[in-house]
Phi, psi and omega in degrees: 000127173296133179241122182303138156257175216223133202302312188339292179325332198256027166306283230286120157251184193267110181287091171228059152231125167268196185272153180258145174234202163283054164008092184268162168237157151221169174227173210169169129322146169235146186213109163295146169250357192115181167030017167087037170244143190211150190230159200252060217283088215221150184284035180266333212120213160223126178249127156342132150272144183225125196204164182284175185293305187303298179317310201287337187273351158260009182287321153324300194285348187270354179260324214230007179006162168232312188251339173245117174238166169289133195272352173241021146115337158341101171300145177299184197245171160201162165224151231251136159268119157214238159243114164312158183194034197086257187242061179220154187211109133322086171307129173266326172220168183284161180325165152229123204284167199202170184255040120161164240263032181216154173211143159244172162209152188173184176271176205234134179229160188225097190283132182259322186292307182290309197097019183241131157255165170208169176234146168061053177052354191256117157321113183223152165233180185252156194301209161267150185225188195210139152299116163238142170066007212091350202232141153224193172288113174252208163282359173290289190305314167328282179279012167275003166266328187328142182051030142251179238242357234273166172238122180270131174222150172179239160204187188246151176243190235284246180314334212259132200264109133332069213288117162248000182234101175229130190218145181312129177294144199022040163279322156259086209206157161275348174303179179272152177292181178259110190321116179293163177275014161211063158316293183309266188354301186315296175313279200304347156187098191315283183311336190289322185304309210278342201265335185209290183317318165342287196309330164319145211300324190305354187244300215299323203244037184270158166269025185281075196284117178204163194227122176227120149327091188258351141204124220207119188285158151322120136091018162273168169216124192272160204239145156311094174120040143261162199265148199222125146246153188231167169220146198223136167294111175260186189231166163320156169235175198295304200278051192166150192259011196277314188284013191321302178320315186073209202207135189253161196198150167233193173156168192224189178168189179224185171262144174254213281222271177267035154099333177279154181306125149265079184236176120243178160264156184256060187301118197246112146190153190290181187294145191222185175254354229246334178062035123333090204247120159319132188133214187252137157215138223298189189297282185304353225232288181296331181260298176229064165259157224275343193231324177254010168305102187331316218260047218198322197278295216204165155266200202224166152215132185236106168241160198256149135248144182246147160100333170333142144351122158287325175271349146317321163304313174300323152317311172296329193301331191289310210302325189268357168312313154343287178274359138329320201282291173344290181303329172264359174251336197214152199260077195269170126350091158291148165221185159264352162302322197237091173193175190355306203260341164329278162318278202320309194284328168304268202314336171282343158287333160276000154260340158106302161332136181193159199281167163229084192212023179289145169227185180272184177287310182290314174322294207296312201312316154328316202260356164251122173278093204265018155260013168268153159326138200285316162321319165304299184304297167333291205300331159312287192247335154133257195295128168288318168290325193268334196297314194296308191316297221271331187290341182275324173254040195200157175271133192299340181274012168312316194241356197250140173307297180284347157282000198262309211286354199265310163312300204278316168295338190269338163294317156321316206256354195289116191307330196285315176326298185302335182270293193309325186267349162082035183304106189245340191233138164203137194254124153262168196202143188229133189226117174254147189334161176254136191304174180165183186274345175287158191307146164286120203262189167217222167298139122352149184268154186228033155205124185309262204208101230217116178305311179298332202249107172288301150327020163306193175279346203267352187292316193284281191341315172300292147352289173299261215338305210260324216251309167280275200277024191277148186322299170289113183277005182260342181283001179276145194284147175297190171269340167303302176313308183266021147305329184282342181263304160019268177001336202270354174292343191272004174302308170285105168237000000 
């Protein structure tokens, strides 16, 4: 049986970050042992675990999942924040999944003759990957890396390094960036870009991948252990009318040693085909792992901020573990009260973060198409009485990904904001799909259901229904056909 979760549930939140100190880290394995005892297989060795009563209670689903697993049979990897303690390891917080527990980083070389690849003189291969939609990371994807620069993460089989993540050195980094292929564009007014041009098909759905400094308080630099928060966008994806919407996330994390992120996201998500495990999941782990990598998909957007509070920060990550726990445990419900983008903004209210997105009443009444039919509305959000309550009193960016990622930057960049939150530095980064033979996605849909928009979400959402998702399943378009349909995603910019 399926379960609504309910906003309610998540008021309380549940305090599982203790206070920071100087921190050690691992990776590794979680291996229940039982009676609520849990050990650390990492290539370090093996450790006690020693965690609050709070930890402990996400540590199951995160050794045992129930509904998501790695499709090549494998447990996932994390990395453990705590204290070393001989063969004991004291936790501060829950893990953070990572696609495996080794990184290499060098340009990626490709012997044509051998048929090898290597980094550094060393011998890697690529990880496990999965057909979704028809598509998966392919010989395509391979070789848009040969001669770049990457940070590789995966483990070792004897000699051979196993790539299951891999993303371009220094797209998440505190260095200063390289020049993007639209310095000018930018330069001449940052926010018009970040707010509308970006999306456009001619960018979105380009391999121009860059990270650009988008405000730098005077004569600051960033130092190791400062603190970084993001918020992060995905986009449609090519191959499907389903993803219109794309999927918002927020996380925090710090600079290390050299300058690159030790960060992550605080990822909501349902039982999938993606092998997604609902939690924080690292940077690298969320964007370009070979099968749960956004960006495998769609492209991304991304903006960074420095300096914010680490312990404000630490509320949001606490407030949403509850419902992490849920999501690996139980087969829930997307609504519109409860889903990706819902969650995130409570929490982040609870960092003192918050959107700028109240609007009037002829705005939201425009973004409801209040000539559809209830039964239209249903085929969206599910009950037609609760989709009209709540989408007529609430802002589309409550619920929707690109007004919500849209909302916190037009909040973000506000001169009063930057001083209260003690904002000194903030980035943006555009990260595009990684080739393959699957279709190329883009911008997100930016309208639910719109008097004005013949293209809204509810246009696709109609699409899936008849072409993907139809009741008579023989009625469903092949793949040849709905390649011939696809195109109609370029509508959305």
């Amino acid at each position: 049986m399926k379960f609504n979760f309910k906003c309610s549930v998540l008021l309380a939140a549940m305090m599982v970050t203790q206070p920071l100190f100087s921190a050690d880290f691992l990776t590794g394995h979680i291996i229940d042992l039982g009676n609520n005892e849990f050990e650390i297989s990492s290539p370090e060795g093996q450790f006690q675990v020693i965690a609050n009563d709070d930890i402990k209670k996400s540590l199951p689903s995160l050794a045992n999942p129930v509904y998501v697993k790695q499709s090549n049979g494998n447990p996932y990897s994390y990395e453990f924040k705590g204290e070393k303690e001989g063969n004991k390891f004291k936790l501060i917080q829950t893990p953070t999944n990572i696609p495996g527990p080794s990184s290499l980083e060098g340009v990626l070389v490709y012997d044509e003759g051998l048929d090898i690849y290597t980094i550094n003189g060393k011998r890697v291969e690529f990880g496990y990957t999965k057909v979704l939609n028809h598509y998966s990371f392919d010989e395509i994807s391979k070789k848009s890396f040969v001669g770049k620069k990457i940070i590789a993460e995966g483990a070792y089989e004897g000699d051979v390094f196993i790539m299951q993540a891999l993303t371009p050195s220094g797209l998440f980094s505190a260095t200063w960036p390289e020049k993007s292929p639209y310095e000018n564009l930018i330069n001449q007014n940052p926010y018009k870009f970040i707010e509308k041009t970006v999306y456009k098909n001619k960018i979105s759905k380009s391999q121009n991948t860059f990270r650009k400094v988008i405000y730098n308080e005077k004569g600051y630099q960033a130092k190791p252990g400062e603190s970084v928060f993001l918020v992060t966008l995905s986009g449609r994806q090519g191959d499907s009318f389903g993803s219109v919407n794309g999927h918002f996330v927020a996380g925090l994390g710090e600079v290390k040693k050299d300058l690159s992120l030790r960060a992550e996201v605080s990822n909501a998500y349902v039982v999938n085909g993606k092998d997604i495990l609902s939690g924080n999941t690292s940077l690298t782990n969320y964007f370009s792992n070979l099968v749960q990598g956004q960006n495998n998909y769609r492209p991304t957007y991304t903006f960074i901020a420095y300096g914010i509070d680490k312990e404000k920060l630490k509320k949001f990550r606490d407030f949403l573990e509850p419902s992490h726990i849920l999501f690996r445990t139980q087969d829930l419900d997307i609504t519109l009260e409860f889903n990706c983008t819902t969650e995130t903004a409570k929490g982040l209210s609870l960092a003192g973060i918050v959107g700028n997105h109240k609007r009037t009443l002829l705005n939201r009444t425009l973004d409801l198409n209040n000539l559809a039919i209830p039964l239209r509305v249903a085929s969206v959000f599910g009950e037609a009485g609760e989709a009209f309550a709540y989408t007529s009193s609430h802002d589309k960016e409550d619920f929707q990904p690109r007004p919500a990622f849209q909302s916190y930057i037009d909040s973000l960049k506000n001169k009063k904001v930057i001083k209260e939150l003690g904002i000194k530095r903030m980035d943006y980064v555009f990260y595009g799909q990684i080739p393959s033979a699957r279709p190329v996605g883009g911008a997100p849909s930016n309208y639910t259901f719109n008097v004005m928009v013949k293209h809204d979400s509810l246009f696709y959402r109609n699409l899936y229904e008849k072409y993907e998702n139809n009741e008579n399943k023989a009625d469903n378009a092949s793949k040849e056909e709905l390649l011939e349909l696809l195109p109609l995603l370029d509508k959305v910019e």
